[in-house]
Residue, then its C-alpha position, 0 to 999 in steps of 0.5 A: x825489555x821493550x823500549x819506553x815508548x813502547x811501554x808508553x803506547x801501552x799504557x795509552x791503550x790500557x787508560x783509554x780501554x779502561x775509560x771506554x767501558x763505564x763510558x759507553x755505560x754512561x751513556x747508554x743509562x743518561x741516555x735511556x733516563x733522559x729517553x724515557x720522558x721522550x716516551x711518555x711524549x709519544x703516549x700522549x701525542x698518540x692518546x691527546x693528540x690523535x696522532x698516528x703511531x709511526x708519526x709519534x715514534x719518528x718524533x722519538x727517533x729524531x730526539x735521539x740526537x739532541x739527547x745524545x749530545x747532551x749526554x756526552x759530557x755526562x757519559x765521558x764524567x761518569x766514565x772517568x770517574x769510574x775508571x779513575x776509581x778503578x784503578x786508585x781503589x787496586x792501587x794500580x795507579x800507586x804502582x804506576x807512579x812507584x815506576x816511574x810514571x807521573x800521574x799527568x803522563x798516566x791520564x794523559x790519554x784520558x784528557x786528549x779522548x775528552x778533547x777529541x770528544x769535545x770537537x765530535x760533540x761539536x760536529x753533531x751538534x751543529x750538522x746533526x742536530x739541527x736536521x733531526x730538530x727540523x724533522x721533528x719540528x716538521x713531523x709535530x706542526x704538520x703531520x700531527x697538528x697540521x700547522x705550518x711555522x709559515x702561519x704567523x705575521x712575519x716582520x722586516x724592519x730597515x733603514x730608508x737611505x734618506x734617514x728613517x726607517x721602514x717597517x713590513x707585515x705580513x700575516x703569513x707565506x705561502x709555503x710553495x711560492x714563498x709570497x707574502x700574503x696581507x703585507x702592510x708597509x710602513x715608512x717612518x721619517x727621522x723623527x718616527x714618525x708616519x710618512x706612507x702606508x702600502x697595503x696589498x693583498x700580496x708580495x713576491x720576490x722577483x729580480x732582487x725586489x718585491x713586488x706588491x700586488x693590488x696596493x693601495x697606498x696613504x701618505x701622510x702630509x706634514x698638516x696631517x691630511x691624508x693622501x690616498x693613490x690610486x689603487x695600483x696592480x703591481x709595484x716594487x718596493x725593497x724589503x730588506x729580507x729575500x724569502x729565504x733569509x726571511x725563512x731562516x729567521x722567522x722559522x727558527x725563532x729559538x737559538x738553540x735549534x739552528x747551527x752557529x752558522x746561521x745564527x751568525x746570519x739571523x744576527x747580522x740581519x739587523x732584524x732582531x729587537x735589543x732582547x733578541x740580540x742578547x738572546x741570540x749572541x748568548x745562543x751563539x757563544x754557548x753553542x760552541x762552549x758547550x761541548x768543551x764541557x767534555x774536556x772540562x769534566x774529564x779534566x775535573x772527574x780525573x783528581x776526584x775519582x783518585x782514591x788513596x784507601x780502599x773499600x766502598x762502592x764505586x759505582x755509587x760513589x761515582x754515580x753520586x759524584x757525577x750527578x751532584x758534579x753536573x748539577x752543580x755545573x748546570x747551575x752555574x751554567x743557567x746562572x752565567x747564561x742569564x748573565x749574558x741575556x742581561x748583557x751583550x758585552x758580557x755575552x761571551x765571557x758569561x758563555x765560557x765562564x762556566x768552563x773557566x771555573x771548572x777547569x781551574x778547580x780541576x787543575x788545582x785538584x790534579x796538581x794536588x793529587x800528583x804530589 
């Protein structure tokens, strides 16, 4: 007779075997059903927008990633369900418990997988994701509508060492130099108000300054007259911003196409309003719940997909139950995520509350199905 541990190894390498079919499958239909209102995108960029056809399916190829990691979770929920389905519906986890074997030890193996795939779910998200947004990002505004995110006034806000703040506009970059073009400064003293204005047709960063070009400079004295200097060529001013941290923030305006890493950077800026600095934080804390949802639905669809009766159609119910799971996880998640918006001191809880409360339902229900 093999030793326990060998016996154990085994049933490790059965669980995962019966896990990785419905799995794959799961993924591979969430994947095609989400996939197929990407397709429809494709048809009208080609018919509404006039763009070329290998431009148009890139756009659908580098879509693939961010489908693909929303659709884990779901893959791993479904799977489990079925698997756990499987085995219940033939007894066999009957069986496993009348020798010996405890129900947590039995699906062991399933929660370590729905871990692991948490921490791989993480990994893509931040490092793949990001790039195959950048390139469909790049392929929509330049290839096919010839826009550039570049194009846009782009804002700097900073405290003046003497108290006050200053203010800086620009209308666009230039994508090559990464000059501002258009730049309009504005300094506030301590009571907000106008103390100088500096208009020049450009700025350029060099030597750790800005330097403004043709500018034409207004102070205003505490009477309220109006000063004007001579327009002069060249002269240096501190933005608090270098071109490429302008870039990050300015380019990526939406939390959810960047890594944590550099929402971490656009945050610590000190350049966002009250409302972006919930958004952002929001962005930053459900960036790194999110793929825990893997573990959370393996967890949960474990006690769910035992059953203790035979008969019934597995694949229905288990498809069902996994759509009506994610639904209602969804839900509650869109809920708690504008909690957090409304809230920066609530921020992280709201981000990890959903898991929270899944997971404690999933643990109440295994404990219940082990008996």
């Amino acid at each position: 007779m093999p030793p326990l541990s060998w016996r154990l190894k085994i049933l490790d390498r059965y669980m995962l075997t019966e896990l990785s079919g419905p799995f794959f499958f799961g993924l591979s239909a969430f994947t095609m059903i989400i996939a197929a209102a990407n397709i429809l995108n494709i048809g009208k960029l080609v018919s509404n927008d006039r763009a070329p056809l290998w431009a148009a399916i890139e756009v659908f190829v580098w879509s693939l990633p961010t489908t693909i990691v929303l659709v884990i979770p779901m893959a791993l929920l479904l799977g489990t369900l079925l698997a756990m389905q499987r085995l219940s519906g033939e007894s066999e986890i009957t069986a496993m418990k009348a020798g010996g074997i405890a129900v947590v030890r039995i699906v062991a193996p399933l929660l370590v997988a729905g871990f692991l795939i948490s921490f791989l779910t993480l990994l893509l998200q931040e490092e793949v994701v990001p790039y195959a947004q950048d390139q469909q990002t790049y392929l929509v505004n330049e290839v096919i509508n010839h826009t550039s995110p570049f194009n846009r006034d782009l804002t700097v806000t900073a405290p003046l060492p003497g108290g006050g703040r200053q203010v800086m506009v620009a209308t666009s970059m230039e994508k090559r130099s990464l000059a501002l073009l258009k730049v309009t400064l504005i300094q506030y003293n301590r009571q907000n108000e106008p103390t100088q204005i500096v208009f020049a047709d450009r700025a350029e960063f060099t030597a750790d300054r800005w330097q403004l070009q043709n500018a034409s400079t207004y102070r205003f004295n505490s009477d309220g007259s109006i000063f004007s200097e001579p327009r002069v060529p060249v002269t240096e001013v501190a933005i608090a911003e270098r071109p490429t941290e302008l870039i990050k923030r300015v380019a990526h305006d939406d939390p959810e196409q960047i890594p944590r890493a550099q929402i971490a950077d656009i945050i610590g800026s000190g350049q966002l309003t009250e409302s972006e600095q919930r958004k952002y934080t929001t962005a930053f804390h459900e960036k790194l719940a999110r793929p825990f949802a893997c573990f959370v639905f393996t967890l949960l669809a474990i006690p769910f997909g035992i059953r203790q009766t035979r008969g019934g159609s597995s694949m229905g119910i288990g498809f069902g139950l996994a759509v009506a799971i994610i639904f209602v996880y969804y839900v509650v998640s869109s809920i708690f995520s504008y909690i957090g918006d409304a809230s920066l001191a609530l921020s992280s809880l709201a981000a990890w509350a959903p898991n929270l409360l899944f997971t404690y339902i999933g643990l109440h229900r295994l404990v219940k199905a082990a008996v």
